[in-house]
C-alpha positions as CSV (number, residue, x, y, z in Angstrom):
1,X,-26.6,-30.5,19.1
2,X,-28.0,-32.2,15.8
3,X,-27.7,-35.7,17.5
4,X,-29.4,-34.2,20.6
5,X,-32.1,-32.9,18.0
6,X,-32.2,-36.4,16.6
7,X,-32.8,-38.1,19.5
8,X,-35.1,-36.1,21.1
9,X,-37.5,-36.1,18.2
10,X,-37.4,-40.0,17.8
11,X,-38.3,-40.2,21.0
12,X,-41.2,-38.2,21.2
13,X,-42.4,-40.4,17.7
14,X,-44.4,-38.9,15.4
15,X,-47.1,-36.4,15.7
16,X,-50.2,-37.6,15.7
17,X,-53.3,-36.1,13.6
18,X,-56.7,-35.8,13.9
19,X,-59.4,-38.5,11.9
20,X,-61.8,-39.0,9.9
21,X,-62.6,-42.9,9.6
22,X,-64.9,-43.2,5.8
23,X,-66.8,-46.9,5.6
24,X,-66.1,-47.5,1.7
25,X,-69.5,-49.6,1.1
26,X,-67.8,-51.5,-2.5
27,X,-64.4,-52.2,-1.3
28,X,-65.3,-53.4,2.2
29,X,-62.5,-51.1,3.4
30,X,-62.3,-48.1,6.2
31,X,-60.2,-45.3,5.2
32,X,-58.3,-42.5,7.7
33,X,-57.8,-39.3,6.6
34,X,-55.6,-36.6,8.2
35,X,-58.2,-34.0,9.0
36,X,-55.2,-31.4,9.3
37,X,-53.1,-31.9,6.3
38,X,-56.1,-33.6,4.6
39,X,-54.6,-36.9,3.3
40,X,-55.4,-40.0,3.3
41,X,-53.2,-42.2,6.1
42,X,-54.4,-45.6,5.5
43,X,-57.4,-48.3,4.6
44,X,-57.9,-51.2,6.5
45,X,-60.3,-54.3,5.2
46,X,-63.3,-54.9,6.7
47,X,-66.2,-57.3,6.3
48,X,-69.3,-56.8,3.6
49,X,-70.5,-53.7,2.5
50,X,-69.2,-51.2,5.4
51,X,-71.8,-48.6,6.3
52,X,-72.7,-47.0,9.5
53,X,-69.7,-46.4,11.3
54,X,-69.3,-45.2,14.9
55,X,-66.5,-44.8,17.8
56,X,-66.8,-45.7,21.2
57,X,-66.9,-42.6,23.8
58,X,-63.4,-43.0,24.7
59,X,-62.2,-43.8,21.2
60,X,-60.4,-47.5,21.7
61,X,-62.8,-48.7,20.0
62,X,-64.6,-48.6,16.2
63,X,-67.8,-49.9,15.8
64,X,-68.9,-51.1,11.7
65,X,-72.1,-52.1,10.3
66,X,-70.7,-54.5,7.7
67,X,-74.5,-54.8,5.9
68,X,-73.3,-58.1,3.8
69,X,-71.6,-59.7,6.5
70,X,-74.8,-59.8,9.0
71,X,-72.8,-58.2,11.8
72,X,-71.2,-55.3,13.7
73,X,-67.4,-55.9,13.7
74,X,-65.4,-53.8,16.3
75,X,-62.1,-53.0,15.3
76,X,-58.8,-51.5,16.9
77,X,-58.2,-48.0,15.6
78,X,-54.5,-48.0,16.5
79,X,-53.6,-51.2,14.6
80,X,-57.1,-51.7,11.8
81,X,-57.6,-55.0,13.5
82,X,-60.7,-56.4,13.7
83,X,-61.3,-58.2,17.5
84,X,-64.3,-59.4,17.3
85,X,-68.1,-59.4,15.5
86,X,-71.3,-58.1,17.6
87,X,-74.5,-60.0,16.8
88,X,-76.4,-57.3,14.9
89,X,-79.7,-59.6,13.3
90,X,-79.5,-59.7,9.4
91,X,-78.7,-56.3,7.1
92,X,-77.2,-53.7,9.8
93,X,-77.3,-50.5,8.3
94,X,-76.7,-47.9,10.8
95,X,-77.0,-47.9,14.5
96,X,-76.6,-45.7,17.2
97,X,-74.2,-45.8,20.6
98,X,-75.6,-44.6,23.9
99,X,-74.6,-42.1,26.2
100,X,-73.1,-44.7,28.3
101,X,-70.9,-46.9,25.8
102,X,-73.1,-50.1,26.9
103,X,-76.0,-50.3,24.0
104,X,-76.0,-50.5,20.4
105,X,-79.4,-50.1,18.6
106,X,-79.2,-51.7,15.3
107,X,-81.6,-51.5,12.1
108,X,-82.2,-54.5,10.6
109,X,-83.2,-53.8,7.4
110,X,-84.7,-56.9,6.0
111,X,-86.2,-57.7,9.6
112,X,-88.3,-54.6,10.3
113,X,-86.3,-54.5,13.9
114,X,-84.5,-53.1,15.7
115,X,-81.1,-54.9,17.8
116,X,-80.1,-53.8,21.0
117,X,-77.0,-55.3,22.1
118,X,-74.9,-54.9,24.9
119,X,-71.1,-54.2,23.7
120,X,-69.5,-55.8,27.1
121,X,-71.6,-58.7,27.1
122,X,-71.9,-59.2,23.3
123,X,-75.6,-60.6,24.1
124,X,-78.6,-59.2,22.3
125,X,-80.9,-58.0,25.1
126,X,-83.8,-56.8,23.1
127,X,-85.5,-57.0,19.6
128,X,-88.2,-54.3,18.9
129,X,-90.9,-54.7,16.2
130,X,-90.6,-51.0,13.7
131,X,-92.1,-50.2,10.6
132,X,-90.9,-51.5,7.2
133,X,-87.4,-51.1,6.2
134,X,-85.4,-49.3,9.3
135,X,-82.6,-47.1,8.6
136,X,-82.1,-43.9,10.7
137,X,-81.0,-44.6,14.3
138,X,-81.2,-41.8,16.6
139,X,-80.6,-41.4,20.6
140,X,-81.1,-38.6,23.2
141,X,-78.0,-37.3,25.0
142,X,-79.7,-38.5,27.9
143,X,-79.8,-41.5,26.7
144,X,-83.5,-42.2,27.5
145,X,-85.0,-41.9,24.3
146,X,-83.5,-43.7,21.0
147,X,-85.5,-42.8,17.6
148,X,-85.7,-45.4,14.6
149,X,-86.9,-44.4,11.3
150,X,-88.3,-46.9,9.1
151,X,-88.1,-45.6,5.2
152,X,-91.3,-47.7,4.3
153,X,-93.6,-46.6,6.6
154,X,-92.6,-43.3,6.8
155,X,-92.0,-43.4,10.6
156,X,-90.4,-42.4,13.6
157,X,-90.6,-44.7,16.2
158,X,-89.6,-43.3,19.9
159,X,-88.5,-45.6,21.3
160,X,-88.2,-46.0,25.2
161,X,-84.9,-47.1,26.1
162,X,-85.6,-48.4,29.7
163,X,-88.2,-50.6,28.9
164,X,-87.3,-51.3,25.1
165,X,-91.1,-50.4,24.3
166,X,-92.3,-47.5,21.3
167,X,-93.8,-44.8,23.1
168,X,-94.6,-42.9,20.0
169,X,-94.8,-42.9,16.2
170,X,-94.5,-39.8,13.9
171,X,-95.7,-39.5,10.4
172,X,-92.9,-38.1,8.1
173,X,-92.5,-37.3,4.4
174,X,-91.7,-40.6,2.3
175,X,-88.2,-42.8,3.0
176,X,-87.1,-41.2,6.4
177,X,-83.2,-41.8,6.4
178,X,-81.6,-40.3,9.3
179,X,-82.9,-38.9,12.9
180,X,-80.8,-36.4,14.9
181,X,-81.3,-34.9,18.0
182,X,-80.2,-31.5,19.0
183,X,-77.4,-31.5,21.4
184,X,-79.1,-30.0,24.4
185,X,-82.6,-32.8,23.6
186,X,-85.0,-30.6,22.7
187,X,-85.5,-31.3,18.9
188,X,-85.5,-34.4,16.5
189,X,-84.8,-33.5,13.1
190,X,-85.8,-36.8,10.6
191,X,-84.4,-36.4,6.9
192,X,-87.3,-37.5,4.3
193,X,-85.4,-38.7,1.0
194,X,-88.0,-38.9,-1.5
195,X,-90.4,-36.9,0.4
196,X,-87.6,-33.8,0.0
197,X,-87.8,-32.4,3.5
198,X,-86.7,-32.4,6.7
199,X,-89.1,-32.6,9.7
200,X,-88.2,-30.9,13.0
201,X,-90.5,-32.4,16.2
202,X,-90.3,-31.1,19.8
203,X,-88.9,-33.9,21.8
204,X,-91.3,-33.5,25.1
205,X,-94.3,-33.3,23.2
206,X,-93.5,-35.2,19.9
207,X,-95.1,-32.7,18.0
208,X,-94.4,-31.2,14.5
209,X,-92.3,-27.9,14.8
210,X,-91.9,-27.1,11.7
211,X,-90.4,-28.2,7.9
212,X,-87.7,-27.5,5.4
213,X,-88.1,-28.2,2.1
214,X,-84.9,-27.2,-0.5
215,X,-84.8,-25.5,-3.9
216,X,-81.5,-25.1,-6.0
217,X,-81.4,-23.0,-9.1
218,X,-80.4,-25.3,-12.0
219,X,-81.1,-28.4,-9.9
220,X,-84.3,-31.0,-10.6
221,X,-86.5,-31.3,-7.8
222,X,-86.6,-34.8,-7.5
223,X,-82.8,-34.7,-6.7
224,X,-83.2,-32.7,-4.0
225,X,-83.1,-36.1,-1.5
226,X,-82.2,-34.8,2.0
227,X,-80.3,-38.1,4.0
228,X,-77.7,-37.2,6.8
229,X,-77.5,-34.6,8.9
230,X,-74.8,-33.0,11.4
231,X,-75.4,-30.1,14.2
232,X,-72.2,-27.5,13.9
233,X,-70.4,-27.4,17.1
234,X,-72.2,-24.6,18.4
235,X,-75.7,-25.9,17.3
236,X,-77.1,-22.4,15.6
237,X,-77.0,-24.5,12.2
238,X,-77.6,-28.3,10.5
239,X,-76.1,-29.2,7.7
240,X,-77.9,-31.8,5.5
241,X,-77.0,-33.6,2.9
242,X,-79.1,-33.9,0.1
243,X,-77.7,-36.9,-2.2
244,X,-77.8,-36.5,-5.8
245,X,-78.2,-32.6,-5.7
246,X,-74.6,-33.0,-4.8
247,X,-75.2,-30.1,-2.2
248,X,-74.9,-29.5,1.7
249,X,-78.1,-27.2,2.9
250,X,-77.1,-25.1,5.9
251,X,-79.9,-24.9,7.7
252,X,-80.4,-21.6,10.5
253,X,-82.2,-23.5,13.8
254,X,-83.3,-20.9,15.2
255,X,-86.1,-20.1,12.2
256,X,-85.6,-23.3,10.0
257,X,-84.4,-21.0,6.7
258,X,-82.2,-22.5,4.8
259,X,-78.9,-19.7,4.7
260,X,-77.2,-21.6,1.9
261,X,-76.2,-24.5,-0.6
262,X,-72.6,-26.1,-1.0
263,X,-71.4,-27.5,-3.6
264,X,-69.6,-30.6,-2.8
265,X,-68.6,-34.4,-4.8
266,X,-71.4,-36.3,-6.2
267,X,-74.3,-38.4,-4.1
268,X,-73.6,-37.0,-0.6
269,X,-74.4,-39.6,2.6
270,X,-73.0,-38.2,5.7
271,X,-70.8,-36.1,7.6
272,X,-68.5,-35.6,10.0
273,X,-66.9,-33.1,12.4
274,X,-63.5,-32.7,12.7
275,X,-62.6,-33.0,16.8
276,X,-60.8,-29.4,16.8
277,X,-64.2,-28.4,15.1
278,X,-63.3,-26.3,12.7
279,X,-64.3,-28.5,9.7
280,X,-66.9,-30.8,8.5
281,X,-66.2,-33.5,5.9
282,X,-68.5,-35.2,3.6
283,X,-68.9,-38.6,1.8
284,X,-69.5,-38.6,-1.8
285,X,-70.6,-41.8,-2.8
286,X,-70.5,-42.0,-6.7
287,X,-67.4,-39.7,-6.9
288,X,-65.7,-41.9,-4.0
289,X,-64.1,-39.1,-2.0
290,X,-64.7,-36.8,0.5
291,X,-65.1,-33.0,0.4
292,X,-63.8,-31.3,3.3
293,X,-65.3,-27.7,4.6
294,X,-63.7,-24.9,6.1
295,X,-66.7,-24.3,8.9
296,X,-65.9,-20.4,9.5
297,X,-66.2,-19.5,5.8
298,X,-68.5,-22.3,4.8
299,X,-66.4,-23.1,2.0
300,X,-65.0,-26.4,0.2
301,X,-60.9,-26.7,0.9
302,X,-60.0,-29.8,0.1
303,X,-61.5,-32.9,-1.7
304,X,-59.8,-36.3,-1.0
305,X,-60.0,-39.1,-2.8
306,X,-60.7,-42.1,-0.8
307,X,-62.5,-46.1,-1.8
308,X,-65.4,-47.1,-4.0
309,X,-68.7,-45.7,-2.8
310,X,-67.9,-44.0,0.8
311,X,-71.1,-43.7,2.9
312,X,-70.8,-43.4,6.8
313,X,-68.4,-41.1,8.9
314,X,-66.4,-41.0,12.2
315,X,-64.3,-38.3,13.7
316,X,-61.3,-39.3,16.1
317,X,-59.1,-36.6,18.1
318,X,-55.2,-36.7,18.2
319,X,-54.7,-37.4,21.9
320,X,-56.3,-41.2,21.3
């Protein structure tokens, strides 16, 4: 009966876990964390400065902005290998992966443009003139609009995705670092780092719905620096983290108040969802680890130690 036992369990191998994939942007490493037992599995090297960090739709694939490296690598998620480098332009930062798996839009910091490459012909089919120093990459989930922010000119550009031209450009508070839309299309939220806010625009019209602005007792104002930003799974809230506050806001959509601060490591970047959605983990770039959340009581469970300076984050389910 043991033997039986035995065999039966090595040939099932072992049970796999949810991710979370962390860019570690000083050891040009990727680290995977067990987003059930809330370990760390593995790191895997990657090339220069590792920052934005993004799966394809059906999960084979992992897309990196190495920053220092002047490319997008795409790596293996089953064996860390990296297969082969996407032209990108010089300093990718983040970027964004449409709807249909086809087209990255890159920012190219240094360039003031942004890349849009096709991931199955590895050909750059478009390069758009933004505004000064593009970061935040943002797309519709219809794929039709994609948003980039540019942090010098205090911008969002909207950027039409059909014929690669801007259609629009919003005014923000100062260094815009992220863009999200809401699941359903209706709202961009852009994150304003020095500026302190978040501004919330209605996607058909492209005007201003409102904006949040943070206050935490015992906390200076100028370290209240709002940069990424994640919709909970049912979309009522946004979390935002606000960088050197060391502090998530929890943000109520459906009024823009914000319900409440959590404490998490130090110099927050971005977030992820954990696929069974029932928490979000952080990076905490000057502590190096990540702080995972417990999304039904909004509490920190877990902090896990990861590589020097995490910064972007990527969630993969179990049955990949």
């Amino acid at each position: 009966m043991i033997r039986t036992l035995l065999l039966t369990t090595l040939l099932a191998g072992p049970a796999l876990a949810d991710e979370i994939w962390v860019t570690n942007e000083m050891d040009d490493t990727v680290s995977v964390i067990d987003a059930k037992t809330l370990t760390l599995k593995t790191t895997y090297p990657t090339g220069e400065r590792p920052r934005g960090v993004t799966f394809s739709k059906d999960f084979k694939y992992l897309f990196i902005c190495a920053s220092d490296s002047d490319a997008v690598q795409v790596m293996d998620p089953n064996t860390g290998e990296i297969l082969h480098d996407l032209p990108s332009g010089e300093d990718p930062e983040q970027f964004v992966l449409s709807p249909d798996n086809r087209t990255l839009y890159i920012a190219n910091e240094d360039d003031a443009i942004t890349t849009v490459v096709d991931t199955e012909t590895r050909r750059v089919v478009a390069q758009i003139d933004v505004g000064v120093e593009p970061e935040g990459m943002g797309i519709s989930p219809d794929g039709a609009i994609q948003v980039t922010t540019s942090e010098t000119t205090n911008m969002a550009h909207w950027i039409d995705t059909a014929s690669h031209k801007i259609i629009s450009n919003s005014l923000v508070d100062s260094r815009p670092r992220h863009a999200e839309f809401s699941p359903d299309g209706a709202q961009l939220w852009v994150s304003s780092e020095i500026g302190g806010t978040v501004t919330v625009f209605d996607t058909e019209t492209k005007a201003e719905i409102g904006k949040i602005s943070f206050e935490i007792k015992g906390v200076q104002p100028e370290k209240l620096q709002p940069v990424g930003m994640k919709f909970s799974p049912d979309a009522t809230r946004v979390f935002v983290a606000l960088g050197p506050a060391n502090h998530l806001a929890v943000i109520n959509v459906a009024d823009l108040s914000v319900e409440k601060y959590i404490l998490v490591g130090r110099r927050v970047w971005h977030m992820a969802i954990s696929p069974d959605q029932t928490r979000l983990f952080t990076t905490n770039g000057v502590s190096g680890d990540v702080t995972a959340i417990d999304l039904a009581s909004l509490e920190p469970v877990a902090t896990i130690q990861v590589g020097r300076f995490p910064w972007g984050a990527a969630a993969r389910p179990t049955d990949n």
